[in-house]
C-alpha atoms as one frame of an Amber mdcrd trajectory, in Angstrom:
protein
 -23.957  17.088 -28.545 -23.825  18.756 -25.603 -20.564  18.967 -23.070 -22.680
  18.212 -20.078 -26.127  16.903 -18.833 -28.485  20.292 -18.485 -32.029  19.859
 -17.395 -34.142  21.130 -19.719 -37.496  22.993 -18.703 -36.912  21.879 -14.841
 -39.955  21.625 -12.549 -39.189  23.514  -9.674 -42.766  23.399  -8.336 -42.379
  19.347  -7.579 -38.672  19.433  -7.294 -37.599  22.831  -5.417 -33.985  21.813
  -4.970 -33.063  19.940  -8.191 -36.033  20.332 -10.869 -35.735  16.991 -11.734
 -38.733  14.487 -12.149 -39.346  11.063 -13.803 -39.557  12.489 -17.281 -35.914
  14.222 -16.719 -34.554  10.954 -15.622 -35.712   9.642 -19.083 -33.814  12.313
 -20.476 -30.515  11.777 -18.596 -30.402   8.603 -19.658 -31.017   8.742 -23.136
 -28.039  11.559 -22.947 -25.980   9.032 -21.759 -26.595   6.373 -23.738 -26.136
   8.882 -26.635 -23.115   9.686 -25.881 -21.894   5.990 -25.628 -23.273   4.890
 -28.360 -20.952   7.704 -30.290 -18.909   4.482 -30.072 -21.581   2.279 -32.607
 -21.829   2.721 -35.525 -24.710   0.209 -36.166 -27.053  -2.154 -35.097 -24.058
  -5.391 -35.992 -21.745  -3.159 -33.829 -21.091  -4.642 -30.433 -20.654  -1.986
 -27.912 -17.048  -1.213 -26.886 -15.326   1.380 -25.385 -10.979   2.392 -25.604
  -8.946   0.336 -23.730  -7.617   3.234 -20.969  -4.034   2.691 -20.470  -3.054
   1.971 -16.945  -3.958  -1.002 -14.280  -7.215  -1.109 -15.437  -7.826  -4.249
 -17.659  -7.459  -5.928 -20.540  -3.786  -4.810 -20.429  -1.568  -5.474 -23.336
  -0.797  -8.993 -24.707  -3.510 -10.173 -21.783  -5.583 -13.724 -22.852  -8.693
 -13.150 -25.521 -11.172 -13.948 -22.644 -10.273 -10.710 -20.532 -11.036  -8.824
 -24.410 -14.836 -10.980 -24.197 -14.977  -9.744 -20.408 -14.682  -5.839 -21.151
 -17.106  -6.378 -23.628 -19.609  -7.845 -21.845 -18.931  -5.179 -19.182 -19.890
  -2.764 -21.691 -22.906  -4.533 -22.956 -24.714  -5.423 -19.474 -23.615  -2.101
 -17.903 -25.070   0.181 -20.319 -27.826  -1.981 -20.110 -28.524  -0.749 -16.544
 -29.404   2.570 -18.642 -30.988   0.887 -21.096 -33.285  -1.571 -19.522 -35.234
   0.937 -17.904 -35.613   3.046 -20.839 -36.677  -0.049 -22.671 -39.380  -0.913
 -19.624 -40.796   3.005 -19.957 -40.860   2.656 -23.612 -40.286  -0.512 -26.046
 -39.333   1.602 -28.855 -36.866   3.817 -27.823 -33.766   4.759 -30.184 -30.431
   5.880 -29.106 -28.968   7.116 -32.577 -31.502   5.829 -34.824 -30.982   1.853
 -33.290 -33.918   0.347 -31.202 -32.237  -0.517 -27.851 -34.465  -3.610 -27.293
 -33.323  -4.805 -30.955 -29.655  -3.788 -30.197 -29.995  -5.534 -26.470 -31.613
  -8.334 -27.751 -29.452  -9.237 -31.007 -26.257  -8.877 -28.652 -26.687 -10.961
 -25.554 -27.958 -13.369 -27.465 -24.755 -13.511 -29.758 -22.640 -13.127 -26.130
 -24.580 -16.253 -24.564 -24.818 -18.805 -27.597 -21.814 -20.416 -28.515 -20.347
 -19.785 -31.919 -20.032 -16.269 -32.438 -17.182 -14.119 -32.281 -18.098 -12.191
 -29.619 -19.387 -15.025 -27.202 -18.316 -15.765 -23.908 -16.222 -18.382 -23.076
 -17.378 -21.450 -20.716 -16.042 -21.709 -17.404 -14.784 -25.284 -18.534 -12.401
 -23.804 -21.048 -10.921 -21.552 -18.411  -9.020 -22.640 -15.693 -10.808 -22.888
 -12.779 -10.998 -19.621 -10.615 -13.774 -16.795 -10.845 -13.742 -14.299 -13.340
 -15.263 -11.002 -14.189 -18.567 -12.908 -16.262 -20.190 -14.153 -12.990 -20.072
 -10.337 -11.351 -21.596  -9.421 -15.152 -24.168 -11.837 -15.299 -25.590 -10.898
 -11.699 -25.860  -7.439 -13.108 -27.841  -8.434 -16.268 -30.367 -10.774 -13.877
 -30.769  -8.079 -11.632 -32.385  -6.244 -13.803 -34.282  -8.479 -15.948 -35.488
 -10.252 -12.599 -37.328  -6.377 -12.147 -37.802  -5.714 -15.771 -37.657  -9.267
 -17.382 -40.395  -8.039 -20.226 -37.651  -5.357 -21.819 -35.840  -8.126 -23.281
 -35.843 -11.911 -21.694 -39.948 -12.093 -23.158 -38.826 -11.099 -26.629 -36.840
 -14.270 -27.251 -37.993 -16.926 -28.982 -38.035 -20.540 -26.660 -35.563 -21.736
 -29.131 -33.183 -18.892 -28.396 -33.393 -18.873 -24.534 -32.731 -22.865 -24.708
 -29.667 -21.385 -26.255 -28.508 -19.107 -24.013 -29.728 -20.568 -21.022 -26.208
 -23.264 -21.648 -24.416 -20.290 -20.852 -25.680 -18.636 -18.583 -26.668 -22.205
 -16.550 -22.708 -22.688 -16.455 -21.476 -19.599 -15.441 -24.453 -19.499 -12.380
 -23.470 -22.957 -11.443 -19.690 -21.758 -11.946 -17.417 -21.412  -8.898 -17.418
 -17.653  -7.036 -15.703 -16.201  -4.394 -16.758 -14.671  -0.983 -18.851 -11.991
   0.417 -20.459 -10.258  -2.426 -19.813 -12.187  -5.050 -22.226 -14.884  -4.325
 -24.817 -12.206  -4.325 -24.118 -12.951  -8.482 -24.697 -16.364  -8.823 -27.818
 -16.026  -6.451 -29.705 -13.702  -8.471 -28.504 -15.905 -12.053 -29.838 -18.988
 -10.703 -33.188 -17.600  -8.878 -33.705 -15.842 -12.444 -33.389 -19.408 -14.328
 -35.724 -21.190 -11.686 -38.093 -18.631 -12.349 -38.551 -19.025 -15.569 -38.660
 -22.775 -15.224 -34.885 -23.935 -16.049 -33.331 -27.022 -14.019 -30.617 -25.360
 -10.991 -29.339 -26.874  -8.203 -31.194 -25.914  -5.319 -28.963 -26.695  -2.728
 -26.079 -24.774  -4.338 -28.347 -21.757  -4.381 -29.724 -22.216  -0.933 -26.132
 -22.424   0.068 -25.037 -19.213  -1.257 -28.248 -17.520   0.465 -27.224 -19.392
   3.555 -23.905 -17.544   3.746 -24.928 -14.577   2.614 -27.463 -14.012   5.345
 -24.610 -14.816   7.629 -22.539 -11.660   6.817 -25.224  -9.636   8.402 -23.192
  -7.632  10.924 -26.442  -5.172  12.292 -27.282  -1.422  11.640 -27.723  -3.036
   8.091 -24.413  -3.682   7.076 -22.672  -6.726   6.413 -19.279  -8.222   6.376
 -16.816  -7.512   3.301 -13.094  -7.236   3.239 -13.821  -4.293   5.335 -17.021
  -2.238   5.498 -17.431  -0.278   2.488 -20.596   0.738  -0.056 -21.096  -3.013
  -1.706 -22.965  -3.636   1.840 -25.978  -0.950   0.398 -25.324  -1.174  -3.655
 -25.163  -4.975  -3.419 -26.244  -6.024  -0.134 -29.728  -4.140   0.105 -30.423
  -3.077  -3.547 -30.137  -6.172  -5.041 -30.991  -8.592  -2.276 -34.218  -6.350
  -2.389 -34.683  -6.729  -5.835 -34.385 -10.402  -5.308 -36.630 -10.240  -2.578
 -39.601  -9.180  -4.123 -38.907 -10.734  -7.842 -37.986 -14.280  -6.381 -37.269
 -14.729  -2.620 -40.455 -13.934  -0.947 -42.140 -16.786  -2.716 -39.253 -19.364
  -2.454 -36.986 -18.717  -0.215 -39.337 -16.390   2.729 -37.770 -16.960   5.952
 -34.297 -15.652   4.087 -36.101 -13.153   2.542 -37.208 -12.003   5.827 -33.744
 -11.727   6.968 -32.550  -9.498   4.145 -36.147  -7.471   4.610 -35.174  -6.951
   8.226 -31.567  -5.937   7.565 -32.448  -3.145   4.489 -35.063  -1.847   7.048
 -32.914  -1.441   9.524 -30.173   0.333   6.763 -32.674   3.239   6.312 -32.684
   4.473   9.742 -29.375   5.742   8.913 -29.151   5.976   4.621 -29.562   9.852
   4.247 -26.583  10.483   6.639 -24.220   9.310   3.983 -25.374  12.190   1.833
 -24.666  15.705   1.643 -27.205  18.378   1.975 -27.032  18.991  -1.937 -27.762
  15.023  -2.481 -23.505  14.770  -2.698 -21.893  11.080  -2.210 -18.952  10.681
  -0.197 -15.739   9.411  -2.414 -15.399   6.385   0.328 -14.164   3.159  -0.175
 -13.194   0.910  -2.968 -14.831   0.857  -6.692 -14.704   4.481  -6.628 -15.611
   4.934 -10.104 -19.191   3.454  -9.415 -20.075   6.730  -7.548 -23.745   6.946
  -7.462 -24.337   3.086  -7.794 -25.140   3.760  -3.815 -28.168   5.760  -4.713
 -29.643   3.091  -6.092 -30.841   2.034  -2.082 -33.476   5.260  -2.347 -35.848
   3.687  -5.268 -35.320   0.660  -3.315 -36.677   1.932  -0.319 -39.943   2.156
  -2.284 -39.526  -1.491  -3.080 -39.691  -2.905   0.601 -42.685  -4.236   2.318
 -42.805  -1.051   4.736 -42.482   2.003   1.993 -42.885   4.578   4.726 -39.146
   3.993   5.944 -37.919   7.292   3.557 -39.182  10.128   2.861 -39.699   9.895
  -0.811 -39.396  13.640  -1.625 -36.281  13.445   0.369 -34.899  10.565  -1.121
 -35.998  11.638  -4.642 -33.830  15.072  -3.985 -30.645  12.921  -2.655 -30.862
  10.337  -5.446 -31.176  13.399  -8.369 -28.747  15.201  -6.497 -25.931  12.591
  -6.728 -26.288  12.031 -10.403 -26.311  15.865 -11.168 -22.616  16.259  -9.086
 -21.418  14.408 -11.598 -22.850  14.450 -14.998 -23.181  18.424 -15.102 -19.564
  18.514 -15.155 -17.370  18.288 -18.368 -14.600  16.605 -17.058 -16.534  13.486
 -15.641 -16.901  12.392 -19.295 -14.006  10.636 -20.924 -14.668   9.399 -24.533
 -17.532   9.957 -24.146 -18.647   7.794 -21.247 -17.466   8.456 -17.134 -13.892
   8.033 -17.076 -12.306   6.124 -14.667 -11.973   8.029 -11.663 -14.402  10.120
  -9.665 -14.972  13.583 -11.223 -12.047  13.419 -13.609  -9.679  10.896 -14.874
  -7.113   9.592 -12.041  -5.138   6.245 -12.474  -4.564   6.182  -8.390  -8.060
   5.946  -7.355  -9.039   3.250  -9.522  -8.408  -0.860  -8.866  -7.171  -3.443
 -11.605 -10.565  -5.199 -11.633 -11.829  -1.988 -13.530 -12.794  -1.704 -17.288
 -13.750   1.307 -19.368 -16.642   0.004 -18.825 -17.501  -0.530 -15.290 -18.180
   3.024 -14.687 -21.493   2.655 -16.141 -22.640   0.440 -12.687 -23.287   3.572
 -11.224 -26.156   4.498 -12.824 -27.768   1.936 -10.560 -30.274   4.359  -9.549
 -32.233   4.029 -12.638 -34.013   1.339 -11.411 -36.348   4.330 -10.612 -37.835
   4.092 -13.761 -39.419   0.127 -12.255 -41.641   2.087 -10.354 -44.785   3.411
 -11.273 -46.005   6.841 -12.547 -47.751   6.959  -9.171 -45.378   5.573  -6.938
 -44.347   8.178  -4.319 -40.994   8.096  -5.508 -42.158  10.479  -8.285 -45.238
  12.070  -7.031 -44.315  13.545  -3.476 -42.459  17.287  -3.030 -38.641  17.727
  -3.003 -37.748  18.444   0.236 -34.591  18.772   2.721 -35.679  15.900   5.117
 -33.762  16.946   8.150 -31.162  19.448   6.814 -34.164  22.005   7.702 -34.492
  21.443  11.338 -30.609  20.923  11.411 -29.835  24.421  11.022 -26.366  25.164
  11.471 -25.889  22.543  14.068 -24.060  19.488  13.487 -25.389  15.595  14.026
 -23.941  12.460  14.194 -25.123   9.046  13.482 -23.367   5.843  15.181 -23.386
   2.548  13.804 -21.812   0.350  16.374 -21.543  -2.788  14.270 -19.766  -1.852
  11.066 -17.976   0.823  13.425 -18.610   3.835  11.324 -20.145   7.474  12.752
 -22.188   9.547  10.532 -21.451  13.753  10.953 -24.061  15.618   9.172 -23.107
  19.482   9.279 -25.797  21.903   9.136 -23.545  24.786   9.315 -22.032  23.840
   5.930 -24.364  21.310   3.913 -21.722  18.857   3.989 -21.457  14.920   5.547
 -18.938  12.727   7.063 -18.206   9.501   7.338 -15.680   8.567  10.612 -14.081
   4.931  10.149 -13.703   2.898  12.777 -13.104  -0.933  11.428 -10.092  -0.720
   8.905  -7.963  -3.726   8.258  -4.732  -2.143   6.157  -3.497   1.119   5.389
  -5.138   1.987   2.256  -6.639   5.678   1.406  -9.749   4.001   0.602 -10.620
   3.499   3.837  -7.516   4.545   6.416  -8.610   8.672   6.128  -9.619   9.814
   9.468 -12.852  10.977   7.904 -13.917  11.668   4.784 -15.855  14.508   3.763
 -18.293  14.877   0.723 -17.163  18.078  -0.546 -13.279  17.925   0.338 -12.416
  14.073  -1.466  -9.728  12.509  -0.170  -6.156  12.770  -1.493  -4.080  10.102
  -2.403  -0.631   8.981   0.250   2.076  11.807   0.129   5.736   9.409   1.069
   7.165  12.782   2.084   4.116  13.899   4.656   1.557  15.775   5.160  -0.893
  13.907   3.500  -4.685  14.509   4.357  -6.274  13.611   6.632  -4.271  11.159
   8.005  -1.682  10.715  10.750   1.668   9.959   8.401   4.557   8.181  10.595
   8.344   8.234   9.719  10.858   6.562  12.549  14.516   8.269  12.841  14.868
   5.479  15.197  18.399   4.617  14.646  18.192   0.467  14.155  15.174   1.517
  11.465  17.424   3.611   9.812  20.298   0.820   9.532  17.556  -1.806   8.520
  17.749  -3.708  11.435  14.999  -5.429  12.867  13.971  -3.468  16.125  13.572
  -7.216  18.222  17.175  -8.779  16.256  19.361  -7.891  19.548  16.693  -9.822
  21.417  16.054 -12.480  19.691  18.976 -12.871  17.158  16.827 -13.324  14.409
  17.380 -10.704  11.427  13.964 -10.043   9.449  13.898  -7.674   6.494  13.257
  -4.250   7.748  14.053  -1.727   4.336  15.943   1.507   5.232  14.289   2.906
   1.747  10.792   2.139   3.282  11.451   3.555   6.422  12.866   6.809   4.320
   9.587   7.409   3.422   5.938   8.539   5.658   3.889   5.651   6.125  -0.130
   5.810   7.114  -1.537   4.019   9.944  -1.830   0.151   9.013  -5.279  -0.301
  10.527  -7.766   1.638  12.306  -9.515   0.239  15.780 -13.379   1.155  16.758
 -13.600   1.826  20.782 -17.392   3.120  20.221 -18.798   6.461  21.159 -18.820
   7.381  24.970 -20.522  10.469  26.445 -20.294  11.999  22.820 -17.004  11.386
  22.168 -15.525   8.960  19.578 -13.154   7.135  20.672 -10.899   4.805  17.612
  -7.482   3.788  17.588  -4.570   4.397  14.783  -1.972   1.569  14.397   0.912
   3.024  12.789   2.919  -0.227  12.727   1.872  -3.831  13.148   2.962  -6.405
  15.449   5.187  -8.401  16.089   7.382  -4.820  15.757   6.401  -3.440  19.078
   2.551  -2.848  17.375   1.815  -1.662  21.007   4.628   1.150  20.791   3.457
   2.760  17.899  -0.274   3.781  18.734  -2.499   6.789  18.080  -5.342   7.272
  20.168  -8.224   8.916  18.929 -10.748  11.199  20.747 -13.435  13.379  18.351
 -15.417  15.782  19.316 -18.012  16.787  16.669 -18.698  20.205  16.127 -20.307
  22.647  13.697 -17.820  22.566  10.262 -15.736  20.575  12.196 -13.904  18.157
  14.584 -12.106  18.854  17.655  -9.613  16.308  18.248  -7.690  15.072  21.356
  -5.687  12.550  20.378  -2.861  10.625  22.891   0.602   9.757  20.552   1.540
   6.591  22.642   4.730   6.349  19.943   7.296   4.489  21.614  10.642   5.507
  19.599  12.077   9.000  17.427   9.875   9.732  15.225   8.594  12.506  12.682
   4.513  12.705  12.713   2.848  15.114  10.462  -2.025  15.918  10.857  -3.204
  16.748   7.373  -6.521  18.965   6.736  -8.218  18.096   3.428  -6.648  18.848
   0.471  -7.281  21.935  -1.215  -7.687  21.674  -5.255  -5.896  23.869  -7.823
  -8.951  24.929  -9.971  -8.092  26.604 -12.998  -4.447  26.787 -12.116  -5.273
  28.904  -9.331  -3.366  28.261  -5.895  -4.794  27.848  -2.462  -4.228  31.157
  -0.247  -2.917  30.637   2.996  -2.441  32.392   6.105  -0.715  31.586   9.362
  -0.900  33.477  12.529  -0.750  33.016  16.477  -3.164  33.973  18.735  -3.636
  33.213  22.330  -2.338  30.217  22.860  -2.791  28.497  20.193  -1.627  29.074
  16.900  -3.709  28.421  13.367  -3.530  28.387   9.332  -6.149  28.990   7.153
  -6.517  27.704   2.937  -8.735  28.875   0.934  -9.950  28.345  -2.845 -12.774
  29.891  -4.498 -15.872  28.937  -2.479 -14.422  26.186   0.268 -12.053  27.242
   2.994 -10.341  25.302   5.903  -8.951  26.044   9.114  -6.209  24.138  11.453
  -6.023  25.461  15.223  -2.905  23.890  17.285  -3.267  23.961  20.904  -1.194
  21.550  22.224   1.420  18.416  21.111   2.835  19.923  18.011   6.031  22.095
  16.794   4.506  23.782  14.149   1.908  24.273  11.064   2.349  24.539   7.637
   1.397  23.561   4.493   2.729  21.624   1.228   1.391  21.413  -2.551   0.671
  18.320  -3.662   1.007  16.891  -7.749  -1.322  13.982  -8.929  -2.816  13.083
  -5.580  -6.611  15.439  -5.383  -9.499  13.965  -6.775 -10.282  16.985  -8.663
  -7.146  18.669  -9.340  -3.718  17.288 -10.510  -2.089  20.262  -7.842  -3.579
  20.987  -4.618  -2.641  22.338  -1.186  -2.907  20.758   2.140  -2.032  22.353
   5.367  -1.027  20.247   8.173   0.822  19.658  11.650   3.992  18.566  12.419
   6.265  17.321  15.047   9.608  15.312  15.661  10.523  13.654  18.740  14.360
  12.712  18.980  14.210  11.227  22.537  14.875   7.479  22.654  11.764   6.718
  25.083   9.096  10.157  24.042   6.965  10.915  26.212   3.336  10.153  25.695
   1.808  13.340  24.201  -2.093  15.006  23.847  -2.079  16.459  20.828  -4.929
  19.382  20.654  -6.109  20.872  17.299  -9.291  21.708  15.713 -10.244  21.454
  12.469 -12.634  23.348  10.454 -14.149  23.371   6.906 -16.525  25.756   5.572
 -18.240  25.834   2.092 -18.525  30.126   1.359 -15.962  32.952   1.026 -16.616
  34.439   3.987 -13.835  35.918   6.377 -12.813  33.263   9.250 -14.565  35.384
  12.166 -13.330  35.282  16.013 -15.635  33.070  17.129 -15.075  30.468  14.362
 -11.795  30.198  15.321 -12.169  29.903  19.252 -14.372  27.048  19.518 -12.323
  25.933  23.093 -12.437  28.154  25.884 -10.508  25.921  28.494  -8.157  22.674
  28.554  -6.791  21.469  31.638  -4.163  18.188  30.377  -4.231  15.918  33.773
  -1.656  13.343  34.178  -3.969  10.726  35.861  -8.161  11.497  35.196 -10.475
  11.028  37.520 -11.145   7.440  35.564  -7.786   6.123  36.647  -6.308   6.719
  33.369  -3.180   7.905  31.765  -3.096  11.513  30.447  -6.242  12.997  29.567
  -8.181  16.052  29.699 -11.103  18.274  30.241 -12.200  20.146  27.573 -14.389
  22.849  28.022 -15.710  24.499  24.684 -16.661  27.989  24.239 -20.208  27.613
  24.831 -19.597  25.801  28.242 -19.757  22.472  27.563 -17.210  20.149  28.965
 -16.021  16.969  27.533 -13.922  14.426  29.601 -11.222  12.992  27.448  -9.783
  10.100  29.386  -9.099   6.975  27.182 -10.700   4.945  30.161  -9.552   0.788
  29.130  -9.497   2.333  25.548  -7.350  -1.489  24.937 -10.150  -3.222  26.627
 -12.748  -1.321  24.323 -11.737  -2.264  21.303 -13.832  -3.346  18.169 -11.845
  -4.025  15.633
């Protein structure tokens, strides 16, 4: 079998970017269905994949139900590659088994009690929610859309079977947010088909989900993240048309209104190539957020898209990751995001799970004609973008969108962030630079990293005991180390600027001495940023770039050099380079390798800032730098690196504020940096 996916006789007269049409998205899957089916052996042969040592579960000596939980992981998550293979064609064959017959023979032996392989009932659990209800809203996703590739083949006997199970575990207890998203879609799919629910129960979870709505089309999870477009819009959309527009309209509407209003902004998140941003948690699902473009074919309004742009950003994700060897791990995506890494992935994770993000094969629900397949490739509005930059501001879930047309790549800038957690604490994150894990000893990327030398953190005191008289635990071996900031504050986007706010330490330990305020200015490859340290105490702050991976055991180059007055260090690997331009508020630049942090890389460089401030009361600071990425070889030229022409620092601004400046860029335009009732403005 082959290493890697390869598109075989690609149609570049339909698909100029990618080659890919419907009848290669046939062929994808079936590769990778192949190549996890290398671990069956026959038709009896329940699908299961090797336990990956680590976090991830079923860890050793765990209970036998986590053991039936992986499997059924497996078996409904393939089945998001298999259903729609079965829907195009009945009698399909991975390795000489027919999936419907494999599909079939298996979830019934996983829903009727008695075999070995068959779930457990949430009444011989203790009560809490487990990984089956997440499971089972994947299966009746899809079987809500496709419910002739399997549900139709059972006999009435055998669904009365199942139906015990699966009645149970949709009627079972969940958790928040998301989550009820599951037991929606399992108890819409048994009404449908004429089985007994509670109604109110389900009109309760519909209830509160419509409630999480937060505007721009995102809703409310334990902080924003992807789950408010994989789960949230694709399938509450899916739901929508299969279920809620006949029972449940007026909610429907809501949900209509909300992945509407989502599309205005969905092709920001991508890169010009169709790349995904590694954002957020569940990093290991990748693509499962390219699932919203099929979808946008699904809503009542299909004209919301482009479809030949949509079709290029949806092939586009899937082919930045299966084209390359080392996203494969026995045989099926490993556990990380193009290779292997234990940091980036959460406990809740299976070998399994992986397999959710092939989401966007739900493609293959819409018809031969649907637009989807049948309109041009194109670059939606990468073409008119040139090598400009744009941004995109969503107020409400406090994120900004930077599309660069300089270098094909996308941003995403953070603004709501609840604890200090890579995940989500980066000061942007970057589709072709992933983030790097937390480096304790500095200069980690992309991220403002704290250490205090302040002398009663050092002894372990608590910084209010000679107040108060009350000792809490304050650990000199924590404060040894670099912390991140603990949460990140949105202040919104004034005269083009954005303004957030870093909290490098919590209250009640002076929280209001230890803030970072944050001024971008987007430009082409880049950010400009003018950011006020309001850090009360001595301290040690390093900037990080993006990290730099080690490909092929080949080091990042760097250079260093002064010019002006400013003073700036460049890194560069084969075919992406950065640059970091200090103007004002640090000591120095340099850079530091890093070992088992990159996403694609176990060594990589980052180059960064750094300062120390011994004083017992510092003064509040503007720290100036620049910082640009670029995706070629090419030599960094003059103008590149001289994208300010003027800064004048003012004590008090003309908006009656504390230490701010105008910043007057090369080609002439000012910006006003003044942090005008930035406390006032938050939006946390």
């Amino acid at each position: 079998m082959k290493k890697v996916f390869e598109i075989i006789n690609p149609d570049f007269g339909k698909s100029p970017q990618t080659g890919m049409t419907k009848q290669h998205y046939i062929e994808m899957a079936k590769y990778l269905l192949e190549r996890a089916f290398t671990h069956v052996n026959s038709i009896d042969d329940p699908i299961t994949f090797p336990i990956i040592p680590g976090k991830t579960y079923p860890e050793p000596n765990a209970p036998d139900w986590r053991y039936r939980s992986a499997e059924f992981e497996a078996l409904e998550r393939t089945f998001t590659l298999a259903g729609p293979l079965i829907h195009i064609d009945p009698e399909t064959e991975i390795k000489g088994i027919n999936l419907r017959d494999y599909y079939c023979l298996h979830l019934y032996n996983a829903l009727t009690p008695g075999h070995s392989n068959s779930l457990p009932l949430p009444e011989d659990l203790p009560d809490s929610t487990y990984q089956f209800t997440c499971e089972f809203g994947g299966l009746f996703k899809t079987l809500l859309l496709m419910p002739e590739t399997i549900w139709t083949n059972f006999s009435e006997k055998k669904k009365d079977e199942m139906v015990v199970t699966i009645s149970k575990w949709a009627h079972h207890r969940t958790t928040q947010n998301n989550w009820r998203i599951f037991n929606i879609i399992t108890l819409s799919f048994l009404k449908k088909f004429g089985y007994e629910i509670d109604d109110d129960l389900l009109k309760n979870h519909l209830l509160w989900v419509a409630s999480y709505h937060s505007g721009n089309g995102w809703y409310l999870e334990q902080t924003y993240n992807y789950y408010s477009i994989s789960l949230f819009i694709v399938y509450t959309t899916i739901w929508n048309r299969t279920f809620g527009d006949e029972y449940y309209p007026e909610i429907a509407g809501i949900i209509e209104k909300s992945a509407q209003k989502l599309m205005e902004s969905l092709t920001g998140f991508f890169g010009k190539d169709g790349y995904i941003n590694m954002w957020s948690r569940s990093i290991c699902y990748r693509t499962w957020v390219s699932g919203a473009f099929p979808v946008a074919l699904m809503l009542k309004d299909k004209t919301l898209l482009d479809p030949g742009f949509a079709r290029r950003l949806c092939s586009g994700s899937l082919l930045q990751f299966v084209t390359r060897e080392e996203f494969y791990d026995n045989d099926i995506p490993s556990l990380g995001f193009y290779g292997q890494k234990e940091y980036m992935v959460q406990n809740y994770s299976c070998s399994a799970s992986p397999f959710l993000m092939f989401l966007p094969f739900i493609c293959l629900a819409l018809p031969d004609d649907s637009p989807f397949w049948t309109a041009k490739e194109n670059e939606g509005f990468w073409d008119e973008l040139g090598a400009d930059s744009k941004k995109v501001v969503l107020d409400n879930p406090g994120l900004v969108l930077a599309n660069h047309g300089k270098t094909g790549t996308s941003e995403i800038i953070p603004g709501k962030v609840y604890y200090d957690d890579p995940n989500y604490s980066k000061l942007v994150y970057n589709t072709h630079f992933p983030w790097e894990d937390h480096n304790p000893a500095g200069g980690t990327s992309m991220e403002y990293s704290f250490r205090s030398l302040d002398p009663r953190d050092l002894r372990g005191d608590d910084i209010n005991f000679y107040l108060t008289g009350i000792s809490l635990s304050n650990s000199t071996d924590k404060n040894a180390a670099y912390s991140t900031s603990q949460n990140m504050v949105y202040n919104g986007v004034q005269n083009d600027i954005i303004y957030r706010q870093a909290i490098m330490r919590k209250p009640p330990n002076n929280g209001v001495g230890y803030i970072i305020d944050l001024a971008d200015i987007i430009i082409p490859g880049g950010v400009i940023r003018v950011d006020r340290s309001r850090m009360a105490f001595e301290h040690e702050l390093t900037l990080g770039h993006f990290g730099l991976p080690h490909l092929n055991g080949e080091k990042a180059k760097i250079y260093q050099f002064e010019e002006g007055n400013k003073k700036i260090i460049t890194a560069s690997i084969q075919g992406r380079q950065l640059a970091l331009i200090m103007y004002n508020g640090w000591d120095k630049l340099d850079s530091i390798v890093h070992n088992n942090r990159n996403a694609e890389a176990d060594e990589s460089t980052v180059i960064y800032a750094y300062k120390k401030r011994m004083a017992k009361n510092p003064a509040m600071e503007l720290m100036i730098t620049v910082m640009l990425h670029k995706m070629d070889d090419s030599e960094w030229t003059q103008e590149e690196l001289s994208p300010i022409k003027n800064i004048n620092i003012m004590d008090v601004t003309p908006a009656s504020s504390s230490l701010g400046a105008d910043i007057t860029l090369a080609n002439n335009k000012m910006y006003k940096v003044y942090f005008e009732e930035i406390d006032g403005n938050k939006r946390s």
